[in-house]
C-alpha positions in Angstrom: 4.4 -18.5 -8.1 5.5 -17.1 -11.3 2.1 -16.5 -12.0 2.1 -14.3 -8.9 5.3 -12.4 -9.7 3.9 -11.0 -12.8 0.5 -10.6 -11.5 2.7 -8.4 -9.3 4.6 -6.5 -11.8 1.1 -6.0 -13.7 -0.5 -4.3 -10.8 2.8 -2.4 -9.4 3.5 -0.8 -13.1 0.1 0.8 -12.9 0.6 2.7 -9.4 3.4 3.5 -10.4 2.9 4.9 -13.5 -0.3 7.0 -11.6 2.4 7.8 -8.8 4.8 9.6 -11.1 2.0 11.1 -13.3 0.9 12.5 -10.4 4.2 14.1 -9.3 4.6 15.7 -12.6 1.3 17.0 -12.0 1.8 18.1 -8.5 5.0 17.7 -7.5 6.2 16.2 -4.2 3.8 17.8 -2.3 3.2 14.9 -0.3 6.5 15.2 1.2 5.2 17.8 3.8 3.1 15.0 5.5 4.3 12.9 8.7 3.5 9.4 9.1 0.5 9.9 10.7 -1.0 12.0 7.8 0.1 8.9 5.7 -1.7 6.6 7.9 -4.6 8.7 8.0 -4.8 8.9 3.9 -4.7 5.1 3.8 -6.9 4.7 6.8 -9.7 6.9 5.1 -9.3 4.9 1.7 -9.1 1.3 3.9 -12.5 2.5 5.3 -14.5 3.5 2.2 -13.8 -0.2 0.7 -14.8 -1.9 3.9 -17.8 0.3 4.0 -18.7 -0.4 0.0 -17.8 -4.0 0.7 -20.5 -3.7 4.0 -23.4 -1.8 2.8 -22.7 -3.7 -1.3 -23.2 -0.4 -2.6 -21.6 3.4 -3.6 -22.2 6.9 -4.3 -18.7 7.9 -5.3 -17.6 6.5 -8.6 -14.4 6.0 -7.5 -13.5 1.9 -7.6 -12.7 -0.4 -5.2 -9.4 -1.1 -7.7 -8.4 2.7 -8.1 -8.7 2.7 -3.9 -6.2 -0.4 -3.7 -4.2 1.4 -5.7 -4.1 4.5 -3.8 -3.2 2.6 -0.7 -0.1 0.8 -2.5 0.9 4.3 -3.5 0.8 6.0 -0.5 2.4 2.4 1.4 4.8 3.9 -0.5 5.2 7.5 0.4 5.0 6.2 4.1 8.1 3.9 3.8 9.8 7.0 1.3 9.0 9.3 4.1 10.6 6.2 6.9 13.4 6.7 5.0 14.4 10.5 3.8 13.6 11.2 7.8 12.0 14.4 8.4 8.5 15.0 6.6 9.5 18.9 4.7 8.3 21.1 2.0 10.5 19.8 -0.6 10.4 19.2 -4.4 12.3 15.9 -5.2 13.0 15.4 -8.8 11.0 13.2 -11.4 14.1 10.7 -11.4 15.1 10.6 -7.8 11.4 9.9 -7.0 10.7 7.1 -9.6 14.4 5.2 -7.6 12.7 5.9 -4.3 9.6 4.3 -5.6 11.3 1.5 -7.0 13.5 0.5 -4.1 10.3 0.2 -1.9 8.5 -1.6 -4.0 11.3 -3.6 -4.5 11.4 -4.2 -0.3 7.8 -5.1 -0.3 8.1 -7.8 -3.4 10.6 -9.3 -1.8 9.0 -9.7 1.5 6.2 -11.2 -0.5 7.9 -13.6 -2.3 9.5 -14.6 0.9 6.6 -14.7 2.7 4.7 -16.6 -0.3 7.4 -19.4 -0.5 6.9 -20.1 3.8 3.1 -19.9 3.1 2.2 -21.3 0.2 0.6 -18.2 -1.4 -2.5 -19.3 1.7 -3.9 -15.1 0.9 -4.9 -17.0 -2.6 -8.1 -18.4 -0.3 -8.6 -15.4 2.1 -11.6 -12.9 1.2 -10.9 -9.4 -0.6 -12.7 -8.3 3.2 -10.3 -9.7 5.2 -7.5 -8.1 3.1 -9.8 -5.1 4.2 -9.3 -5.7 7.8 -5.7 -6.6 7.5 -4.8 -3.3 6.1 -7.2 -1.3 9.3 -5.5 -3.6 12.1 -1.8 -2.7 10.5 -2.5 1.2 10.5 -3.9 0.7 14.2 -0.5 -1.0 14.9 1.5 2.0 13.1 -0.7 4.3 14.9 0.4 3.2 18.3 3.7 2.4 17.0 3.8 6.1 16.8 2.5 7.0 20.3 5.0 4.6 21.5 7.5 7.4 19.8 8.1 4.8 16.9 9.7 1.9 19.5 8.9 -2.0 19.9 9.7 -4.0 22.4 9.5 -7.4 20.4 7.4 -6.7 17.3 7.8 -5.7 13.7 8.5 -1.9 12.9 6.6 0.8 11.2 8.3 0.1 7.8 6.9 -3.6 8.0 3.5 -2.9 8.6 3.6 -0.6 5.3 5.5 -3.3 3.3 2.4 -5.5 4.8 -0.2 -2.8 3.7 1.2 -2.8 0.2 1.3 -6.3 0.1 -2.6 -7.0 0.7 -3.6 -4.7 -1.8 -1.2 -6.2 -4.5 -3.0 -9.6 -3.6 -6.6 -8.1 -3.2 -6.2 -6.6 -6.8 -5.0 -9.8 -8.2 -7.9 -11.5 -7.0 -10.2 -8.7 -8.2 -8.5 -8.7 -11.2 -8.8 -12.8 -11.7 -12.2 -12.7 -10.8 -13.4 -10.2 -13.4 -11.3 -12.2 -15.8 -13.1 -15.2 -14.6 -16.8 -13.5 -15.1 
């Protein structure tokens, strides 16, 4: 597991350090979007892979990895926006952003490790597709989460299903990155 753990940190330090590149290029302009835009963002990016992973070909140059990425990072933004409430045009400082970041990310690791230790790290055998179709069946769930005005009767939240989506990216990018090691 300690393999894992800074296969982990490996993969979080680079979104990260694209996520706070990016608001120093643009600011916090993704603070104006509500969940739903979120989901959508990370819908759209979940869709492209499975469609690249389906037809074994692409026309945008954009990888498979730098997609992965972009859904950690906006898993992020979606629990930052859970949390700071109401979706506004605001600009958030450099700093304030980079805690925000790191106190989601450090919500999701420890769900993983948790999660990891009860399973026995059992996503180390599952297919980069099926991570795929993890990541489409959780926004579906947020998506109705959110018609149901954000309540459950007996099943995980919103913030959850993010931690989740962050989660099987993280492990789809370790295994992409382990195979490519491997080749």
């Amino acid at each position: 597991m300690s393999q894992t753990n800074q296969q982990y940190d490996l993969i979080i330090n680079s979104c990260k350090d694209v996520f706070i590149k990016k608001a120093t290029d643009y600011g916090t302009a993704w603070r104006v979007l509500r969940l739903i835009s979120v989901v959508d963002q990370i819908f759209i990016k979940a869709l492209r892979i499975r469609t690249i992973q389906d037809l074994k070909q692409q026309k945008v140059k954009d990888n498979i990895t730098d997609e992965f990425k972009g859904i950690i990072n906006y898993g992020v933004i979606g629990l930052i926006q859970l949390e700071l409430k109401e979706s506004k045009i605001e600009e958030l400082a450099t700093t304030y952003v980079q805690t925000l970041y790191s106190k989601q990310i450090t919500l999701s690791k420890d769900t993983m490790l948790n999660k990891n230790h009860d399973y026995g790290e059992a996503w180390r055998d599952m297919s980069q597709e099926s991570f795929t179709d993890l990541i489409l069946m959780k926004l579906q769930r947020i998506k109705q989460i959110l018609a149901n005005d954000g309540k459950t009767i007996i099943s995980e939240g919103i913030d959850a299903n993010f931690v989740d989506i962050i989660n099987y990216s993280v492990f789809a990018l370790i295994l992409i990155s382990e195979k490519e090691t491997n080749h």
